[in-house]
C-alpha positions as CSV (number, residue, x, y, z in Angstrom):
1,X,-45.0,48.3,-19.1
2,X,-46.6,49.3,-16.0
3,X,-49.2,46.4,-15.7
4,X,-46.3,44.4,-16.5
5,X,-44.3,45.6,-13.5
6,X,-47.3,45.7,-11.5
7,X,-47.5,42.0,-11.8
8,X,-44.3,41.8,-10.6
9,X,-44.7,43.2,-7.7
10,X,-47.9,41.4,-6.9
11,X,-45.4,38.0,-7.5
12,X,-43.0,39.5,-4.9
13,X,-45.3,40.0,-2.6
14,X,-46.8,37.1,-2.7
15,X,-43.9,35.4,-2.0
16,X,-43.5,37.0,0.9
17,X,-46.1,36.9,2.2
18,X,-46.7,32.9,1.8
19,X,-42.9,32.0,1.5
20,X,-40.5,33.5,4.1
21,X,-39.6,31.0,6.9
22,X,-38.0,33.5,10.1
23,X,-37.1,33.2,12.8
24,X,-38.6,35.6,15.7
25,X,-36.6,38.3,15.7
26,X,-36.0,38.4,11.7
27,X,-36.0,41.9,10.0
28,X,-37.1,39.8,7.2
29,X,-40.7,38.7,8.7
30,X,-41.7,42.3,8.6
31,X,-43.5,42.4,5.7
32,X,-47.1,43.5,3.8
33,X,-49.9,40.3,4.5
34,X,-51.8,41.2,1.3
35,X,-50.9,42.4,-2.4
36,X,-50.8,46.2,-2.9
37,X,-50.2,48.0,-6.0
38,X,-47.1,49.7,-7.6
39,X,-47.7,53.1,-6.3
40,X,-48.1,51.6,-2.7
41,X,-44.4,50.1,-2.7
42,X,-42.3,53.1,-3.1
43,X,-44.6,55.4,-1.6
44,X,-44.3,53.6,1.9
45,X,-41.0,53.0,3.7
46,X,-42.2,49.7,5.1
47,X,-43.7,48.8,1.7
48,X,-40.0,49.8,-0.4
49,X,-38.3,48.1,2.5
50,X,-40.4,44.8,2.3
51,X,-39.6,44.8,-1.4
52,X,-36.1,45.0,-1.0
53,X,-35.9,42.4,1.9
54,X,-37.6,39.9,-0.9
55,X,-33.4,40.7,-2.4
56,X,-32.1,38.9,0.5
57,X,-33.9,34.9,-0.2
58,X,-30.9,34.0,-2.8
59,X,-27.9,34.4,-0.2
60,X,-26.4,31.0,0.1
61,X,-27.1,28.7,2.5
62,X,-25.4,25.9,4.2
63,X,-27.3,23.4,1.8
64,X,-28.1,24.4,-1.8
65,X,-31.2,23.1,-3.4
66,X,-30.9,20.6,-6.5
67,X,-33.1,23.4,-8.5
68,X,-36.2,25.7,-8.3
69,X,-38.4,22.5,-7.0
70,X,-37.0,22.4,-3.8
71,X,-37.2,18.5,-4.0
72,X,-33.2,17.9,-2.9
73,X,-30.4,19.4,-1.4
74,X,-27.1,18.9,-0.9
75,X,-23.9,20.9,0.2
76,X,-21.2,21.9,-2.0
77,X,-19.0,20.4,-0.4
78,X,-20.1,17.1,-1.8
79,X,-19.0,18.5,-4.7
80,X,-15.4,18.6,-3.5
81,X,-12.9,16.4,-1.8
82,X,-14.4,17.1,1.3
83,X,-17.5,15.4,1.1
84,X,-19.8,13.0,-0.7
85,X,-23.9,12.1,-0.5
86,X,-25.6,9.3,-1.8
87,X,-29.4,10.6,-2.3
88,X,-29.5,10.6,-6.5
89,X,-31.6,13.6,-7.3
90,X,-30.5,14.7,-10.3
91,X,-28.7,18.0,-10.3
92,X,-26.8,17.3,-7.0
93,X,-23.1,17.1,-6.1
94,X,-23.5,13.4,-7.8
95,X,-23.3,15.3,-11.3
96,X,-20.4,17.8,-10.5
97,X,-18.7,14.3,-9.0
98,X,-19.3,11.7,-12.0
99,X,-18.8,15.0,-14.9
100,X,-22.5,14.2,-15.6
101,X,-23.4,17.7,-16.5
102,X,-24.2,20.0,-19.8
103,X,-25.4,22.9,-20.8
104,X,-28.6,21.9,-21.2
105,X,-28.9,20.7,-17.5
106,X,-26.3,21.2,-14.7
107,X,-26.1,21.2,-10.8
108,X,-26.8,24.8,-10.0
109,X,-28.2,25.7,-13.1
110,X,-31.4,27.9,-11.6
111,X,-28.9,30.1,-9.8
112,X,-28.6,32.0,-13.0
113,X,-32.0,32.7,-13.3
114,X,-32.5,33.2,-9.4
115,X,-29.3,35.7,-9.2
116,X,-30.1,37.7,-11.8
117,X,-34.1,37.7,-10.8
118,X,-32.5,39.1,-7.4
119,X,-30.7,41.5,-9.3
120,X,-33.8,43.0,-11.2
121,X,-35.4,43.3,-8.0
122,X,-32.7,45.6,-6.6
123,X,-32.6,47.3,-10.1
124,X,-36.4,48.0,-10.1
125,X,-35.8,49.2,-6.0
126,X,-32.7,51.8,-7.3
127,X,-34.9,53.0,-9.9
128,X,-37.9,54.3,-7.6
129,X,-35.5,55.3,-5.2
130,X,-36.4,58.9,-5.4
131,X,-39.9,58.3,-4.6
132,X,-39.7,56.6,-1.2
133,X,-40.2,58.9,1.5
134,X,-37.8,59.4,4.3
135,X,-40.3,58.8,7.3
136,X,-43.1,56.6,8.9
137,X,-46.5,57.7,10.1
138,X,-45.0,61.2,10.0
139,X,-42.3,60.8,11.9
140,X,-38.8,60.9,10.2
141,X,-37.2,57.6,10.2
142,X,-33.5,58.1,11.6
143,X,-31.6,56.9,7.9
144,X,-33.5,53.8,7.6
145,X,-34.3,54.9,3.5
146,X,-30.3,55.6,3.3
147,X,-29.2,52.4,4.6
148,X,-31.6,50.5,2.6
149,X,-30.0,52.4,-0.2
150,X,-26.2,51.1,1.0
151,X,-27.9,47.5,1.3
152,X,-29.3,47.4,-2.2
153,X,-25.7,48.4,-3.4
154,X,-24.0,46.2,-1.5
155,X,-26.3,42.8,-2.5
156,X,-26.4,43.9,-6.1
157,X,-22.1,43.5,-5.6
158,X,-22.8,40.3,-4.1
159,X,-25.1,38.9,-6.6
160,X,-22.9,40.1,-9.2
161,X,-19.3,38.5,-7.4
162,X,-22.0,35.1,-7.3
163,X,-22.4,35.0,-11.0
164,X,-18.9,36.1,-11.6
165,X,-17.3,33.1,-9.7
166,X,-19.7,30.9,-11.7
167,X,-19.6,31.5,-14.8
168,X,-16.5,34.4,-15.1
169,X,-17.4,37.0,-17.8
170,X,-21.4,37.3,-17.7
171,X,-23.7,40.3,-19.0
172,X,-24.2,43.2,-16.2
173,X,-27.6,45.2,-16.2
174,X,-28.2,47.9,-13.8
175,X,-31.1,48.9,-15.1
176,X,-35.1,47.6,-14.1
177,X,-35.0,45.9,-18.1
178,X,-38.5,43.5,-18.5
179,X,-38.3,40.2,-19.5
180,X,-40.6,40.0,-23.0
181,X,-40.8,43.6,-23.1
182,X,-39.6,46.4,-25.8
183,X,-36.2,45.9,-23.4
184,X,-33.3,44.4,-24.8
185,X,-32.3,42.0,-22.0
186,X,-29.6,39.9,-23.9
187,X,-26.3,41.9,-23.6
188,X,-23.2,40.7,-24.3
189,X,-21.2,39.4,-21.4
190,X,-19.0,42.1,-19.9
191,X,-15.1,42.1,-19.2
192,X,-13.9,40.7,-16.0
193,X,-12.7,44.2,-15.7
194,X,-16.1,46.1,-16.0
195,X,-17.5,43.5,-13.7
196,X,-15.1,43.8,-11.0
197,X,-15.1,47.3,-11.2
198,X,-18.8,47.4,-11.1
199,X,-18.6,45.2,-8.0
200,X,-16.6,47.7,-6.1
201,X,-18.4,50.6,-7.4
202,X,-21.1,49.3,-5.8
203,X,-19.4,48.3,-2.3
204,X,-18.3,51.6,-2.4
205,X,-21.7,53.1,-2.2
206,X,-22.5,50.7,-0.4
207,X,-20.1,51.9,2.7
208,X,-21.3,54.9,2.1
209,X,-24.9,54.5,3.8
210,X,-24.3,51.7,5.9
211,X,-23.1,50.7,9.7
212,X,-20.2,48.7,10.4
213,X,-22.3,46.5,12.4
214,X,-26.5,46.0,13.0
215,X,-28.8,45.2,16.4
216,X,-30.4,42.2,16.9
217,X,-33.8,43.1,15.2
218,X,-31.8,43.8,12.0
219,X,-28.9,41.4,12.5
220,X,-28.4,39.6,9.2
221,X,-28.5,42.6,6.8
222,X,-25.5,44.1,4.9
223,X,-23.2,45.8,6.4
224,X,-20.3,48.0,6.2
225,X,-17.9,45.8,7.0
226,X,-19.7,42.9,5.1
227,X,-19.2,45.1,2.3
228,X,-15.2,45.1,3.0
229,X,-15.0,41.4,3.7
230,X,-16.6,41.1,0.2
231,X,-14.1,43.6,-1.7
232,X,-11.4,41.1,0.1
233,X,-13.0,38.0,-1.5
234,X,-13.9,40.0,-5.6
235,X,-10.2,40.7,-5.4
236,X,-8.7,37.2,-3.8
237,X,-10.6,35.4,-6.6
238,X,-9.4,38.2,-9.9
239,X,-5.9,38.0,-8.5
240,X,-5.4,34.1,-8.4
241,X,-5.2,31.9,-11.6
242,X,-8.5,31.7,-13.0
243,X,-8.7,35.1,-13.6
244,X,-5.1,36.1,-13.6
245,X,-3.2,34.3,-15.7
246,X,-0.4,36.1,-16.3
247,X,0.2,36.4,-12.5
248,X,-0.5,40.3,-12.8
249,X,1.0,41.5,-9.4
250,X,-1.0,44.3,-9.0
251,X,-4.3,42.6,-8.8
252,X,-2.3,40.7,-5.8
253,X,-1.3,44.1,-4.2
254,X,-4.9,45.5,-4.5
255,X,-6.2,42.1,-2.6
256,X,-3.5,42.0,0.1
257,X,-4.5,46.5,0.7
258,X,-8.6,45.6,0.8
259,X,-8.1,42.5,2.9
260,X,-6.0,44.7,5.4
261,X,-8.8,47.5,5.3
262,X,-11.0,44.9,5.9
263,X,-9.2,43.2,8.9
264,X,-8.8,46.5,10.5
265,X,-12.2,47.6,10.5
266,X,-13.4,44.8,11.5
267,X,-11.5,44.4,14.5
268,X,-12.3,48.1,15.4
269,X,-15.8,47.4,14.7
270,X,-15.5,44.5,17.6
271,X,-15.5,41.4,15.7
272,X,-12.2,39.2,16.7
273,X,-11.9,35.6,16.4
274,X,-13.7,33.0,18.6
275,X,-11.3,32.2,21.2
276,X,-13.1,31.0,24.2
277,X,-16.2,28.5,24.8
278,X,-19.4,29.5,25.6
279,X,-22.8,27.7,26.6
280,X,-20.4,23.8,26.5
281,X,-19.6,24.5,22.7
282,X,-15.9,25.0,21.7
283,X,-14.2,28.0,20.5
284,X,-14.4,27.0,16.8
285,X,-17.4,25.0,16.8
286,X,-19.7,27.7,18.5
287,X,-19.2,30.1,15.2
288,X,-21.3,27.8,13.6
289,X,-23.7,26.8,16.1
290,X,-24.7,30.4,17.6
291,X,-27.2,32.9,16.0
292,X,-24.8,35.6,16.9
293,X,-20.9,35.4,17.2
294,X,-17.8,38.0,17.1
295,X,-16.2,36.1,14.4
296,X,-19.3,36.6,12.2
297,X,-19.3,39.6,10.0
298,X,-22.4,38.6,7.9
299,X,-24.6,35.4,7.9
300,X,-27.5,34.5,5.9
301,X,-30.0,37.2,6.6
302,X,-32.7,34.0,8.0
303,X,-32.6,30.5,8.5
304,X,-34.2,29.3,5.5
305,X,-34.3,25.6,4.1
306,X,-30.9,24.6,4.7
307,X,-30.3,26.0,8.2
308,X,-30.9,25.2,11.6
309,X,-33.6,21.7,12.1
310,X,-33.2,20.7,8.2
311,X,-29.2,20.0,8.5
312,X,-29.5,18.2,11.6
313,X,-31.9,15.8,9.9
314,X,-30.0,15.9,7.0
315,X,-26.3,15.1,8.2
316,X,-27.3,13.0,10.9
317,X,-27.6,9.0,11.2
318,X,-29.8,7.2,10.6
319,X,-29.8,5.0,14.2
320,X,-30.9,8.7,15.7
321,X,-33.6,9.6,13.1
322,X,-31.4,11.3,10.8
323,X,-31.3,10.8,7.0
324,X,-27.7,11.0,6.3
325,X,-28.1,12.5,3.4
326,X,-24.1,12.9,2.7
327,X,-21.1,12.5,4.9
328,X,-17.2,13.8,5.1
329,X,-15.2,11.3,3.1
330,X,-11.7,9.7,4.2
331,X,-9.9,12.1,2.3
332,X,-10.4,15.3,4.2
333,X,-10.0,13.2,7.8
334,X,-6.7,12.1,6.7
335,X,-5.8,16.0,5.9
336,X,-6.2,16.9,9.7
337,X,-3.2,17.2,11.1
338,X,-1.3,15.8,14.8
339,X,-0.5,17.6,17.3
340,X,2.8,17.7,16.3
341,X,2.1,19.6,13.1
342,X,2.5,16.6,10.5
343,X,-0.3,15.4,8.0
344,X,-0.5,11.1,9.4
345,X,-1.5,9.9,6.0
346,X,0.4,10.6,2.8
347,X,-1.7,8.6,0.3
348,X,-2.7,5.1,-0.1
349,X,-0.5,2.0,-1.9
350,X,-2.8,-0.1,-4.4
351,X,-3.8,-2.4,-2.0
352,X,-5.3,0.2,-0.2
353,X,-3.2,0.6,2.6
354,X,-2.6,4.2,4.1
355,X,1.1,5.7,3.5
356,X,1.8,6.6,6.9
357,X,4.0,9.4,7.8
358,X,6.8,8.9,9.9
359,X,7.5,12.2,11.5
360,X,3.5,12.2,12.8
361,X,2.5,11.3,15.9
362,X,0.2,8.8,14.6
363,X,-1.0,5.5,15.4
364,X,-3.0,3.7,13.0
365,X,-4.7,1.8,15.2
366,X,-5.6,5.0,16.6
367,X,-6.3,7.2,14.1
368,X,-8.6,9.6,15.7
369,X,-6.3,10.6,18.6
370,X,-4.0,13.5,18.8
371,X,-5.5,15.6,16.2
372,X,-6.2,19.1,15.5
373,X,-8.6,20.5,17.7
374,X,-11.3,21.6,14.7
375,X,-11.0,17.7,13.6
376,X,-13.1,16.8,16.6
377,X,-15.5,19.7,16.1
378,X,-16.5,19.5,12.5
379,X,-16.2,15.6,12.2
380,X,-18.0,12.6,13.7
381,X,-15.8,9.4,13.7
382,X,-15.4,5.9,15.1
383,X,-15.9,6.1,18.9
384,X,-16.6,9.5,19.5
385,X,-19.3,10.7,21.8
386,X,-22.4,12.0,20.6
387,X,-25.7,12.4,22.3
388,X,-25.1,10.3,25.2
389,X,-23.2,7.3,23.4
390,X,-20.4,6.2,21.3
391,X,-20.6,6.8,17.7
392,X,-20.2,2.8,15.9
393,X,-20.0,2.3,12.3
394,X,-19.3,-1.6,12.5
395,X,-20.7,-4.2,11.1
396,X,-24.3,-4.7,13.9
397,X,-23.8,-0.9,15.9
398,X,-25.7,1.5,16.6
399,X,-24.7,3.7,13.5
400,X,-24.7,0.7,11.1
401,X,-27.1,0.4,7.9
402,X,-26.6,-0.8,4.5
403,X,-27.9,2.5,2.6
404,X,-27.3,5.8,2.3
405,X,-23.4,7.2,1.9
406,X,-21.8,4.5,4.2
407,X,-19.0,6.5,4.4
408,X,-19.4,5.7,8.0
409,X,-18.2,9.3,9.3
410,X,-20.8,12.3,9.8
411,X,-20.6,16.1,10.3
412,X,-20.5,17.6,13.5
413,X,-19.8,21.1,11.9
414,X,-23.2,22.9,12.0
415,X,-24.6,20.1,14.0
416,X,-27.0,20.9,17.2
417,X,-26.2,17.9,19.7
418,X,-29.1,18.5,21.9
419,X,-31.4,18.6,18.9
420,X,-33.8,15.8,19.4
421,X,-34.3,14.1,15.5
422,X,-37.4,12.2,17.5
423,X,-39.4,14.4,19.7
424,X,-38.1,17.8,17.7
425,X,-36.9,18.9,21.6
426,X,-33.6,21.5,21.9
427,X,-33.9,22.2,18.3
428,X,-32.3,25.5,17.7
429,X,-31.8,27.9,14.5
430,X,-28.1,28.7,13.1
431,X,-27.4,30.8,10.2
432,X,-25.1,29.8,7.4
433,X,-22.0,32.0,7.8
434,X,-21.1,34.0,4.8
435,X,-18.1,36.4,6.0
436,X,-16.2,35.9,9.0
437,X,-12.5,37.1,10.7
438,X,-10.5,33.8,9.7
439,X,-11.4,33.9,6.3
440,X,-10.2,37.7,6.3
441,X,-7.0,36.3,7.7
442,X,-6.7,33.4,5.5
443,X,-7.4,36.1,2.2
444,X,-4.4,38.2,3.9
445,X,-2.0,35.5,3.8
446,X,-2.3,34.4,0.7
447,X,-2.3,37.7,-1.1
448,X,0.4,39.6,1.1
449,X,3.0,35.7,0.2
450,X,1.8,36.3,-3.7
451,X,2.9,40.2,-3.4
452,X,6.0,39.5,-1.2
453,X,7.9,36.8,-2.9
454,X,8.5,35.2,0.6
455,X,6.3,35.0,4.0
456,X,6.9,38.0,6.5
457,X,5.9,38.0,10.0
458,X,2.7,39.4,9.2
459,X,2.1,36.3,7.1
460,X,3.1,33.5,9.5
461,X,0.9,36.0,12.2
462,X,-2.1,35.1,10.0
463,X,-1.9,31.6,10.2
464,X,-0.8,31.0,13.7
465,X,-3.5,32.6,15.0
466,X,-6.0,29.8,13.2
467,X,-3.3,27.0,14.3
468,X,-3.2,28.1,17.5
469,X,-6.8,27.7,18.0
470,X,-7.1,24.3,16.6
471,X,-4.1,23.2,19.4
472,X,-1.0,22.9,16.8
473,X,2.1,24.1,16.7
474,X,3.1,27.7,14.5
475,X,4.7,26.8,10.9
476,X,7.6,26.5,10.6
477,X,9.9,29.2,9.4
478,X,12.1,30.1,7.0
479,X,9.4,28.4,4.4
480,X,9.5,29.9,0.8
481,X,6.7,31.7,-1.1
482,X,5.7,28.1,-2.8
483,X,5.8,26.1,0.5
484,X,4.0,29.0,2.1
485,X,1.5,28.6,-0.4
486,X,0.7,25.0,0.0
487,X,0.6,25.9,3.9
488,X,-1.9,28.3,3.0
489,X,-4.2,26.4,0.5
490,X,-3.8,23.5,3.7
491,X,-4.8,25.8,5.9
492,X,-8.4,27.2,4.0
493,X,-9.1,23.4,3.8
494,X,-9.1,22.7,7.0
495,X,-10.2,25.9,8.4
496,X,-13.3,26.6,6.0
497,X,-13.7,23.1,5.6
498,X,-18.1,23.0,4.4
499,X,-18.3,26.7,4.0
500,X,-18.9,26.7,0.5
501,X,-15.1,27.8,0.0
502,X,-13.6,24.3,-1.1
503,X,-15.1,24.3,-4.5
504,X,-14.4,27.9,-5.3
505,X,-11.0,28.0,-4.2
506,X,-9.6,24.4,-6.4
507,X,-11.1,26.0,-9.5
508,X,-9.4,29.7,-8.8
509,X,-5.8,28.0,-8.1
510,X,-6.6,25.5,-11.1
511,X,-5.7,22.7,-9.1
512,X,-9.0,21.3,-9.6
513,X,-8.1,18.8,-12.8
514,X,-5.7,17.4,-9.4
515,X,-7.6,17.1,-6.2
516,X,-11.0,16.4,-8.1
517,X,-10.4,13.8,-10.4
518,X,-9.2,11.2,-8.6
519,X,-11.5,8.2,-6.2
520,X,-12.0,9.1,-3.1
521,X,-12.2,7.0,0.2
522,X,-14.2,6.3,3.0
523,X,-13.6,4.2,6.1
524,X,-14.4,0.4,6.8
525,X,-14.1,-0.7,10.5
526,X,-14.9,-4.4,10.9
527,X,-16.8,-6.2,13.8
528,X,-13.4,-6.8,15.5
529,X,-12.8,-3.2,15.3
530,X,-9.8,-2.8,12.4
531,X,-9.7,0.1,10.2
532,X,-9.8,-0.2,6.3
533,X,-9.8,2.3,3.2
534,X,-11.7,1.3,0.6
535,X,-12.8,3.2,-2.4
536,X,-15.8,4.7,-1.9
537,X,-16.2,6.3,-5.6
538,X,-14.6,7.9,-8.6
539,X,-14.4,12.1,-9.1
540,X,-14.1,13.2,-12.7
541,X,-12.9,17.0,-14.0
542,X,-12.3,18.1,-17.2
543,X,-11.0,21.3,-18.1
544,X,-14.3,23.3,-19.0
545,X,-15.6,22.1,-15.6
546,X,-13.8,25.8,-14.1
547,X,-16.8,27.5,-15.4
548,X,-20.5,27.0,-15.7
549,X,-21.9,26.6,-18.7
550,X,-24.4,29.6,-19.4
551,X,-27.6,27.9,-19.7
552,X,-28.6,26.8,-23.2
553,X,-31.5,27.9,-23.3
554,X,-30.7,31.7,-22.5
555,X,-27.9,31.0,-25.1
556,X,-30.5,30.0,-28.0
557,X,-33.0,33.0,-26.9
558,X,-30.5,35.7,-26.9
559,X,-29.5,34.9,-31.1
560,X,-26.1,34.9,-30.7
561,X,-25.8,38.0,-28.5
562,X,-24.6,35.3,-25.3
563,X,-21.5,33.5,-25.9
564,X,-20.8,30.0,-24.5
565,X,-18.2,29.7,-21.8
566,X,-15.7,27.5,-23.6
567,X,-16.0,23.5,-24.2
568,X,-19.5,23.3,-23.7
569,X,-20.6,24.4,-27.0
């Protein structure tokens, strides 16, 4: 067993020694240059701490890659109504989209594998624990080995809440078990129950050992009040449909308590929501764009593939050395509000032509003025301004091609303006945000309406405060619990709009086999500059599609002891 192990530390190592990208000021590039035995790791805080930073390379970035080969990418959003790419590597959004997807091979599939690889690792850290000293060169090192301890807690959760929005019910293993050893590492999956209470279990350790916020050096760790923004999210998802059924109004209460907890450390903590520019970026569009923000409670701990240089290339066009990789598609633009608080397009006739609104301040002719304020900085349209130039998607501009999504809109979100696609110069790192305050405040809103029957103050307080900042007007009141809710749901689209949230949230309300299985659209303008709506391609969602399928092959290894999530048997 021991050379076993031994082996895989020497594979740990390895990879981090040849594989970690950070940036300067990463806790992650401190780490061992050479391979070093077993009894070396946990007998050397920096060692032990290397070996659990190796915990931190699955946390999700803003693109996720097709599998293990690292060949593709795409975001999940172009898995959702808010987005759609065009580059046909297999086990992209393209599958989710077209229902082209089994057990045997499915978008996401090595995340099972990677997940629960990530959760061994921690396992294998708990377990030698005990036998990692509590100082450095002799000198005691101020809690470091107890907040490591609270961190390893807190990503085991995390890991855990991963595979648990997935695939629901999956096996939990706390325990260092060996793949092709005397171990049994085929358990039967676990209750949602167990697995959320082993999730908070955790968290609660976790809080135990660890600061509410970090320094710069160590900034992108866990945290404390990462580790409440996460008990917000476990209990958001077990209290809405997917998981709760039977509408079980407890599981709402216990949301709406955490999510409060959560807000109110946080805000004592010192994070608050963006709400003033900084360095010629926007309120809203600087969370994204900065290494470091008050909104941000916990961002990927380095900017790895999908951060930073790679997402510039990838979402940008193709006239400014971008490779467009995949665009947002007609039918989030035409969820962005007016001004005047009204959604301008209500669906489309069969010839294609928009339903218009007729309270909105709208002009079709127009379509890209007088909208919300986050419209302008997440999405890049017809006419707007963009290094220097107009963007122009007709027929002979600058933006114009004949391959690639033709969507003809691109993504501003996430985007680095001065980032020169050419000469690489003003290129800056971002991190993929994981927690921040206005998805605490969305997660309030929507449990405290579910508990309450009706919207209080408290509710409509919430979602103002993320109206407010995109320039619209407060909701309207006297709305009821099920208006409230649509509001809600409204509001998480636009507000977390390519934040990995989208495709999550459809399948937890069940409202998937609706907003995912229809065509969507993209825009057409023509050399004399009018607009047009054309299809740009078909979704398709069936009813198994809520839940991964567990991979086959761990199926077939385990004899019976897995079960398949059901319809894809």
């Amino acid at each position: 067993m021991k050379k076993i192990f031994h082996y895989y530390i020497l594979g740990i190592l390895l990879l981090l020694s040849c594989s970690l990208v950070c940036c300067k000021k990463d806790f992650l590039e401190r780490a061992p240059s050479d391979l070093i035995d077993e009894e070396k790791v946990f007998t050397n805080l920096d060692n032990a701490e290397a070996f659990l930073n190796t915990a931190y390379r699955e946390v999700p970035q803003l693109v996720y890659r097709t599998d293990n080969s690292r060949a593709s990418y795409f975001n999940l959003g172009s898995a959702t109504d808010e987005a759609g790419g065009m580059w046909g590597a297999s086990k992209s959004g393209l599958d989710f989209n077209n229902g082209n997807w089994n057990a045997v091979s499915f978008p996401l599939d090595w995340t099972w594998f990677a997940y629960y690889s990530s959760i061994r690792k921690i396992n294998v850290f708990l377990a030698n624990y005990d036998r990692i000293p509590n100082e450095v060169g002799g000198q005691t090192a101020n809690g470091r080995k107890e907040r490591m301890l609270g961190e390893a807690h807190g990503l085991r959760a995390y890991y855990y809440f991963l595979l648990y929005s997935m695939w629901g019910e999956v096996p939990l293993i706390t325990e260092a078990l060996l793949p092709g050893g005397s171990d049994n590492v085929y358990l039967p999956r676990s209750s949602a129950t167990d697995i959320i209470a082993t999730i908070d279990a955790d968290l609660q350790i976790a809080m135990q050992y660890l600061p509410a916020t970090h320094t710069d050096g160590q900034f992108g760790r866990f945290t404390k009040t990462a580790a409440k923004a996460l008990l917000s999210r476990v209990y958001l998802y077990y209290a809405s449909a997917l998981s709760n059924p039977v509408n079980d109004r407890q599981r709402w209460e216990k949301a709406e308590a955490v999510t409060k907890d959560a807000i109110d450390y946080a805000e004592t903590a010192g994070y608050a929501l963006s709400l003033s520019a900084s360095g010629g970026k926007k309120p809203y569009e600087r969370i994204f764009l900065e290494m470091e923000n008050s909104e941000t409670i916990w961002s990927c701990a380095s900017p790895y593939d999908g951060n930073g240089s790679y997402w510039d290339f990838w979402s940008g066009s193709l006239s400014q050395g971008g490779w467009y990789g995949e665009a947002p598609v007609q039918d989030l633009v035409d969820a962005y509000e007016v001004k005047n608080g009204e959604i301008p397009v209500l669906g489309y006739r069969s010839d294609g032509s928009p339903i218009i609104n007729e309270k909105a301040d709208y002009n079709p002719s127009a379509p890209f003025e007088n909208r919300d304020e986050r419209f302008y900085q997440t999405i890049l349209y017809q006419g707007a301004m963009w290094k220097g130039r107009a963007i122009n998607v007709a027929p002979g501009g600058a933006d114009y091609s004949n391959d690639k999504p033709r969507i003809n809109y691109f993504w501003r979100k996430y985007t680095m303006e001065e980032h020169n696609l050419y000469s690489g110069d003003g290129m800056a790192e971002r991190r993929f945000v994981v927690f921040r305050m206005g998805e605490l405040l969305l997660n309030y809103a929507e449990a405290r309406n579910e508990v309450l029957g009706s919207p209080d103050a408290t509710v409509y307080d919430a979602i103002n405060q993320l109206r407010r900042r995109g320039g619209l007007p407060d909701l309207p009141l006297g709305l009821s619990q099920t208006a409230m809710r649509e509001r809600i749901r409204h509001e998480r689209r636009i507000e977390l709009v390519m934040e990995n949230h989208r495709f999550f949230d459809v399948r937890r309300w069940m409202i998937a086999e609706e907003v995912d299985n229809h065509p969507v659209r993209k825009i057409h303008v023509s050399a004399s500059g009018n607009f047009t709506y054309p299809i740009w391609g078909n979704r398709v969602f069936e009813k198994k599609h809520y839940l991964f399928p567990i991979p086959q092959l761990e199926i077939e290894k385990s004899s019976g002891v897995l079960t398949q999530n059901p319809g894809w048997q």
